[in-house]
VEXMARTOR-726132 format. One record per residue (C-alpha): x, y, z; residue number from 0. Coordinates in steps of 0.05 Angstrom, whole numbers, plus 5000, padded with zeros to 4 digits. Layout:
% residues N
<site><u>X</u><v>Y</v><w>Z</w><num>NUM</num></site>
...
***
This chain:
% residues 114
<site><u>6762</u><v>6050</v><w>5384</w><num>0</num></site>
<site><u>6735</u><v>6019</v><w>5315</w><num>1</num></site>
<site><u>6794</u><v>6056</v><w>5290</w><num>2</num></site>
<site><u>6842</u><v>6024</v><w>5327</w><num>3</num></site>
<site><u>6812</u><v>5954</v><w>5311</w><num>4</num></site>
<site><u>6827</u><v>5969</v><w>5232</w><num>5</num></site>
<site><u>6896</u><v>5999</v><w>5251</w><num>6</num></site>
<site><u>6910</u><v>5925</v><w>5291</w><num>7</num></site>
<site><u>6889</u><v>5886</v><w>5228</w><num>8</num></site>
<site><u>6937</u><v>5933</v><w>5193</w><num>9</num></site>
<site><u>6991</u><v>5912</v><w>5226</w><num>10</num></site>
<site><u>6981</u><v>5845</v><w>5228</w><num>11</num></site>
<site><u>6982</u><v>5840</v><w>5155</w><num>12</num></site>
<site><u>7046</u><v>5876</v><w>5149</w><num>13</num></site>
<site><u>7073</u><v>5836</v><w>5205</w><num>14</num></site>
<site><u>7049</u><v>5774</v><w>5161</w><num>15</num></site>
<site><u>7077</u><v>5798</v><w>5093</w><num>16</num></site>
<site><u>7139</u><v>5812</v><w>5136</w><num>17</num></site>
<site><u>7150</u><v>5744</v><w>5150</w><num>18</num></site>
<site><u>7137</u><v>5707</v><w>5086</w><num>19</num></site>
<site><u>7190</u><v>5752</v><w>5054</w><num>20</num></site>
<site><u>7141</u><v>5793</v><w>5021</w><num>21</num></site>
<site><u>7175</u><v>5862</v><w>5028</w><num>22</num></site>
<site><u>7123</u><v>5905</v><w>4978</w><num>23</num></site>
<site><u>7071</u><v>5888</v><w>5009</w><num>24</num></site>
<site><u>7096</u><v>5887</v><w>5089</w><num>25</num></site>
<site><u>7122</u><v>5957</v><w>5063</w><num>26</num></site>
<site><u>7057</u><v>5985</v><w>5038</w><num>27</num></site>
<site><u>7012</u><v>5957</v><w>5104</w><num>28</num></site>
<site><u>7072</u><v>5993</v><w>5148</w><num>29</num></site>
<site><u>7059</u><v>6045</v><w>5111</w><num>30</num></site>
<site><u>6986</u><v>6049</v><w>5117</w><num>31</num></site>
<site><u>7000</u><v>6045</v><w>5195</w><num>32</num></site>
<site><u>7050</u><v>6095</v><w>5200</w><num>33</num></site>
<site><u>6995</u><v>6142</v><w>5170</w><num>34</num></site>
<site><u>6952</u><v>6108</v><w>5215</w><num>35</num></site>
<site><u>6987</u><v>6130</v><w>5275</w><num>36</num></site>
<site><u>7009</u><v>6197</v><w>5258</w><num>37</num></site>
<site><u>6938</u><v>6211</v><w>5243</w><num>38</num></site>
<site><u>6918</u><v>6171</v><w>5317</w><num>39</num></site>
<site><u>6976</u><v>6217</v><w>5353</w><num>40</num></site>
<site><u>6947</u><v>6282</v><w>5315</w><num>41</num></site>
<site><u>6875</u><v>6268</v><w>5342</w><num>42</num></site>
<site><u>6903</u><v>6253</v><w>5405</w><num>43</num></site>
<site><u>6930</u><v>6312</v><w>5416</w><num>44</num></site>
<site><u>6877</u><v>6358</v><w>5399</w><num>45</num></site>
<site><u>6826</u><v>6305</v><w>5447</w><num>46</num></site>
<site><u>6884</u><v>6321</v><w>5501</w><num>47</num></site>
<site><u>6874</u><v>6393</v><w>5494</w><num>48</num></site>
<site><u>6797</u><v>6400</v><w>5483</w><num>49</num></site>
<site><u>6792</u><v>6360</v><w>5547</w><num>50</num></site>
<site><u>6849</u><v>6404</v><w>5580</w><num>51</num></site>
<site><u>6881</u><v>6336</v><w>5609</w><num>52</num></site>
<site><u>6953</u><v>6367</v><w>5618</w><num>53</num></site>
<site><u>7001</u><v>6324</v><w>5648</w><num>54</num></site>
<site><u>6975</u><v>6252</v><w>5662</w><num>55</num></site>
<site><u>7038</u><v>6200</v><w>5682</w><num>56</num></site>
<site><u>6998</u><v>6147</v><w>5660</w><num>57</num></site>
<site><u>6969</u><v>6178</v><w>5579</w><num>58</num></site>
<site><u>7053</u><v>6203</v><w>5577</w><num>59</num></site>
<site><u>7075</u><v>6130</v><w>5589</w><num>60</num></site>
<site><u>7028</u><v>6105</v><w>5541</w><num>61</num></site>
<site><u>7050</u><v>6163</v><w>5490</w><num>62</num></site>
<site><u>7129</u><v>6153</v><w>5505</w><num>63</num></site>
<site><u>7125</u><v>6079</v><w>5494</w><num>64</num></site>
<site><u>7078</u><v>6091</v><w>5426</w><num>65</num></site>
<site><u>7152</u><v>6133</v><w>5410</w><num>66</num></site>
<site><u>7193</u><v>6080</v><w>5434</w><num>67</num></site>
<site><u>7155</u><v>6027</v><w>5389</w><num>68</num></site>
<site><u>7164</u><v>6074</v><w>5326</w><num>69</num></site>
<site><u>7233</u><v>6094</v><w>5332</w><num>70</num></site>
<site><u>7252</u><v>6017</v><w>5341</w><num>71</num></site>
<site><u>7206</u><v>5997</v><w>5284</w><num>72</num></site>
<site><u>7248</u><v>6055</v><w>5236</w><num>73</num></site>
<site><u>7302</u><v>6026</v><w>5256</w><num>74</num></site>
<site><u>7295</u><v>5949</v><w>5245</w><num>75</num></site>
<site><u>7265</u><v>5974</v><w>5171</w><num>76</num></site>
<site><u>7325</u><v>6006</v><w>5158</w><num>77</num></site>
<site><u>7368</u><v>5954</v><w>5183</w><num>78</num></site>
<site><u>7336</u><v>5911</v><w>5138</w><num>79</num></site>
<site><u>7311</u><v>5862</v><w>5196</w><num>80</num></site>
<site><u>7236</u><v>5840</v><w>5170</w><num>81</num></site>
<site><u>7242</u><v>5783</v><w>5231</w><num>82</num></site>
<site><u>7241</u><v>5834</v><w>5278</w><num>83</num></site>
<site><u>7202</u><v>5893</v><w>5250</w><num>84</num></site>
<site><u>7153</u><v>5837</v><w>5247</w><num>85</num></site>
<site><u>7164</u><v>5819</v><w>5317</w><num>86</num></site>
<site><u>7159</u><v>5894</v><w>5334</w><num>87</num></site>
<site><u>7088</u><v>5909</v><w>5290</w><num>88</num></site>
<site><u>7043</u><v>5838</v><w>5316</w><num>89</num></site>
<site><u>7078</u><v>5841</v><w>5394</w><num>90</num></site>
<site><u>7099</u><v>5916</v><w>5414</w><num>91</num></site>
<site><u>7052</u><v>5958</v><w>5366</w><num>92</num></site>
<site><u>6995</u><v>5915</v><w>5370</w><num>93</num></site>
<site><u>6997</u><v>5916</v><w>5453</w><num>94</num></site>
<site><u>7003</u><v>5996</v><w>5452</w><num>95</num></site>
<site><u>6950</u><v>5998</v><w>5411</w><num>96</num></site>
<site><u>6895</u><v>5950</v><w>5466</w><num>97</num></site>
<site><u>6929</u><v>5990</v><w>5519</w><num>98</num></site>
<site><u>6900</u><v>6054</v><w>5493</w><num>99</num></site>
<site><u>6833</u><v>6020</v><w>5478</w><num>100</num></site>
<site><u>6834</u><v>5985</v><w>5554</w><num>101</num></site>
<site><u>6871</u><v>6034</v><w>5602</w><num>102</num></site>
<site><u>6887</u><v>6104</v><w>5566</w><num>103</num></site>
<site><u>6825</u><v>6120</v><w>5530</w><num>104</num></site>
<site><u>6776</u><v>6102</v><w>5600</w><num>105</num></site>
<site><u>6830</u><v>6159</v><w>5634</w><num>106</num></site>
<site><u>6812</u><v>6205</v><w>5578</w><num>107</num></site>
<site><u>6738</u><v>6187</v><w>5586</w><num>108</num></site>
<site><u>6743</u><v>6208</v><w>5657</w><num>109</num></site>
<site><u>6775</u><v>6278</v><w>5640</w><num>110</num></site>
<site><u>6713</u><v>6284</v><w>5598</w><num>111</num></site>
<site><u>6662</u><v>6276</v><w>5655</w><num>112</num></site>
<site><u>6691</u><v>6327</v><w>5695</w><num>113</num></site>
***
């Protein structure tokens, strides 16, 4: 979870860089969270499997949304749009990322007691 606190501040410095105009910099914290997030949906994966979770509707919305976020943020980046991939990073990224902290990682936890 202290992960996920660093990858919010993360993007709410690219999200700020973003908005002043200040594309080197918004483009090196985006990058930093992109690794971020591969490296979240990596460790994810292999929790998923050591705790033989399988299908859960509510960890796949959370996943297919995370998906959603990042094909919309590629997009608006290559589109050029800094208001929006702004937008995208401190509003939609930023409110997967507490959802997994405050309703998909207590799901996992559970898996775990079993």
């Amino acid at each position: 979870e202290a992960y996920l606190e660093r990858m919010l501040l993360t993007l709410d410095r690219a999200s700020h860089y973003y908005r002043q105009k200040n594309l080197v910099l918004g483009d090196q914290y985006l990058a930093k969270a992109i690794d971020g997030i591969d490296l979240f949906v990596q460790s994810l994966a292999g929790i998923k499997m050591a705790l033989n979770v399988g299908l859960n509707d509510q960890i796949a919305l959370g996943e297919a949304t995370l998906v959603s976020i990042m094909h919309d943020i590629l997009e608006a980046k290559r589109a050029g749009n800094t208001t929006e991939l702004a937008e995208l990073l401190e509003q939609d990224l930023s409110q997967n990322i507490k959802d997994w902290t405050t309703k998909f990682f207590p799901i996992l936890k559970s898996y775990g007691r079993n």
